[in-house]
C-alpha positions in Angstrom: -65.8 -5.6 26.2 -62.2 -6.4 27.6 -60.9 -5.1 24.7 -62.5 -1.8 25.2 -60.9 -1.6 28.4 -57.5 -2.4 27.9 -57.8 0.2 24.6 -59.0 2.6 27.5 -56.5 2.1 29.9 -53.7 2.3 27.0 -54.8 5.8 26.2 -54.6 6.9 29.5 -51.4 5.5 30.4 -50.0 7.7 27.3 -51.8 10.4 28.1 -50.2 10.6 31.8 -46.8 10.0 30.0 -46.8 12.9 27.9 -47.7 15.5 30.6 -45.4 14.5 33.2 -42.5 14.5 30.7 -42.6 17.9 30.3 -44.1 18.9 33.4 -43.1 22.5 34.9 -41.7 23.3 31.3 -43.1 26.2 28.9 -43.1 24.9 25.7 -41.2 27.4 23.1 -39.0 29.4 25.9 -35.3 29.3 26.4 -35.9 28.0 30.4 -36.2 24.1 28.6 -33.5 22.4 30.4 -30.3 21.9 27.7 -31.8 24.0 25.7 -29.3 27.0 25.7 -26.5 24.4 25.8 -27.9 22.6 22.6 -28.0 26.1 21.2 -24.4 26.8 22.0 -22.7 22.9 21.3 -20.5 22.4 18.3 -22.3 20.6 15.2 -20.8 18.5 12.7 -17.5 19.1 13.9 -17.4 22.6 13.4 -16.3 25.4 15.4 -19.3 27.3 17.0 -19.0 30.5 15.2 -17.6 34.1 17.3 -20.0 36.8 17.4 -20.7 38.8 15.1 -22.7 42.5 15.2 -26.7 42.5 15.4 -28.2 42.0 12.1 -25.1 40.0 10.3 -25.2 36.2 10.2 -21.8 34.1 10.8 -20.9 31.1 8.2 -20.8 28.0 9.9 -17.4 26.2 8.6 -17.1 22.8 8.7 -13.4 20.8 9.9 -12.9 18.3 7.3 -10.3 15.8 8.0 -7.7 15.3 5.2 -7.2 12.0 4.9 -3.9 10.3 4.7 -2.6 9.3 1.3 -2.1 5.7 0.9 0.8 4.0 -0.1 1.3 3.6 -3.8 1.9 0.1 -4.3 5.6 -0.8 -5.7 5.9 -2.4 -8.7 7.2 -5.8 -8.5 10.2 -6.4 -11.3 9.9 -9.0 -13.9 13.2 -11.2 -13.1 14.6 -13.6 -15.6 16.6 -16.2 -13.9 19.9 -17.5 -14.5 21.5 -20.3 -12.7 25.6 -20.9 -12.6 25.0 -24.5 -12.2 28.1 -27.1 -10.1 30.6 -28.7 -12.4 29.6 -27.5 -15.8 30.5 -24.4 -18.0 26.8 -24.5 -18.9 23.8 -22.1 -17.1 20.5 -22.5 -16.6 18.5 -22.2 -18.6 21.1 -22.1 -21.4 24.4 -20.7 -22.4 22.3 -18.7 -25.4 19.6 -16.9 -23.7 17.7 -13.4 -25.3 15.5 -11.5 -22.9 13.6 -8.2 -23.6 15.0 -4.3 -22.5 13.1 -3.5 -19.6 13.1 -7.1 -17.8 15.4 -7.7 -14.7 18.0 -10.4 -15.2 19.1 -12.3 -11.8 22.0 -14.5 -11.7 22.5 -16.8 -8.8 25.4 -18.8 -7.8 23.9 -22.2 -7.3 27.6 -24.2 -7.5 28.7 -25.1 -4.0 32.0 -27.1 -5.0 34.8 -26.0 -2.9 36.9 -25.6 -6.0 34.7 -22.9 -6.7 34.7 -21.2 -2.8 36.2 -18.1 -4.1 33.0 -17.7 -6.4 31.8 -17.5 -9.7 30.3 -14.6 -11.8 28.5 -13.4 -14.9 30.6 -10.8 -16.2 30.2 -9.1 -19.7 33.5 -9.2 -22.1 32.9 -6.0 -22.8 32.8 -4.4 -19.2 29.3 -3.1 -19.9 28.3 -5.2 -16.5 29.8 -7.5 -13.9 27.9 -9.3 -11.1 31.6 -9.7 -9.7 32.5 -13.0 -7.5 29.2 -14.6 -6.0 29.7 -16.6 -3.1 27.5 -19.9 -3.7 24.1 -18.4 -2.7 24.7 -15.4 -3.5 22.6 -13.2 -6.2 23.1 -10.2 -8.3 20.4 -8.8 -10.3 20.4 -6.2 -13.7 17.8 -4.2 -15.6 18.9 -3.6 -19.4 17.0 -0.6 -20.9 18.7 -0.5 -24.0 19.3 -3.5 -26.9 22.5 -5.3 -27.4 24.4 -8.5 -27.3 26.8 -9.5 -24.7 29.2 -12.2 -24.4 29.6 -13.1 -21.1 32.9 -15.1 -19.0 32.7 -16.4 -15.4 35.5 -15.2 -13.5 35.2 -18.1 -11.2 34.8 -20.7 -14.1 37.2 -19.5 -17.1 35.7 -21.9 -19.4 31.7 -21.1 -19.1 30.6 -18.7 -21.8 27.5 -17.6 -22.7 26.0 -15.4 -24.8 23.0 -12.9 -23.9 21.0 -11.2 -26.4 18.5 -7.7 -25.2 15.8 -7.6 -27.4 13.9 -4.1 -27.9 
């Protein structure tokens, strides 16, 4: 029998709810409080649309955000590494070396000896590239795009050669 009276009371309560929520409103009529500013608002993040003559509906356009373009990521180069190593006509990783057209070649001055403080380079015999005098530290860096073999002299070192072959 309690549960028949709490069951009771439940219904009443909602049924007290739901008349004074819209209490002193006409259901269907334009007086509803916010209704003629609901009808009015922007929606969807379009523009509410002008006037148009009796009879003639008005397209509803929607703002679409363009969205930034992203970044397109840089390629990182392939680097082959040469080393112009202290005391020694000889590079690292050999004075014979063949790497492919397309790769990045980067020759750093690893020799610190002050007889070699004016620098050292990797300079092709036949001009076709020089890296110039490298301060110890110091990099230069080369893409080859076509085939070919270079003998190379270090400026800084008279006596290292090398030889450097491009593969296709």
């Amino acid at each position: 029998m309690n549960i028949r009276v709490v069951a009771l009371v439940c219904v009443g309560m909602l049924a007290l709810a739901a008349g004074a929520c819209g209490q002193d409103q006409q259901y269907g009529s334009e007086e509803i409080e916010g209704f003629r500013e609901q009808q009015n608002a922007q929606r969807l993040g379009g523009r509410t649309p002008e006037p148009t003559p009796e009879g003639t509906a008005a397209p509803l356009t929607l703002e679409e955000e363009t969205p930034e373009p992203k970044p397109t990521p840089q390629a990182t180069p392939v680097y082959f590494d040469i080393a112009l190593i202290p005391d020694s006509p000889y590079y690292e990783p050999g004075n014979q070396v063949a790497i492919r057209v397309g790769v990045t070649l980067r020759v750093t001055n690893k020799d610190g000896t002050a007889e070699r403080a004016k620098g050292r380079s990797y300079t092709a015999k036949s001009d076709a590239f020089s890296s110039g005098l490298m301060k110890p530290g110091d990099s230069w860096v080369w893409e080859f795009q076509q085939p070919g073999r270079f003998e190379i002299v270090d400026d800084g070192l008279p006596f290292a050669t090398a030889v450097l072959e491009v593969v296709g």
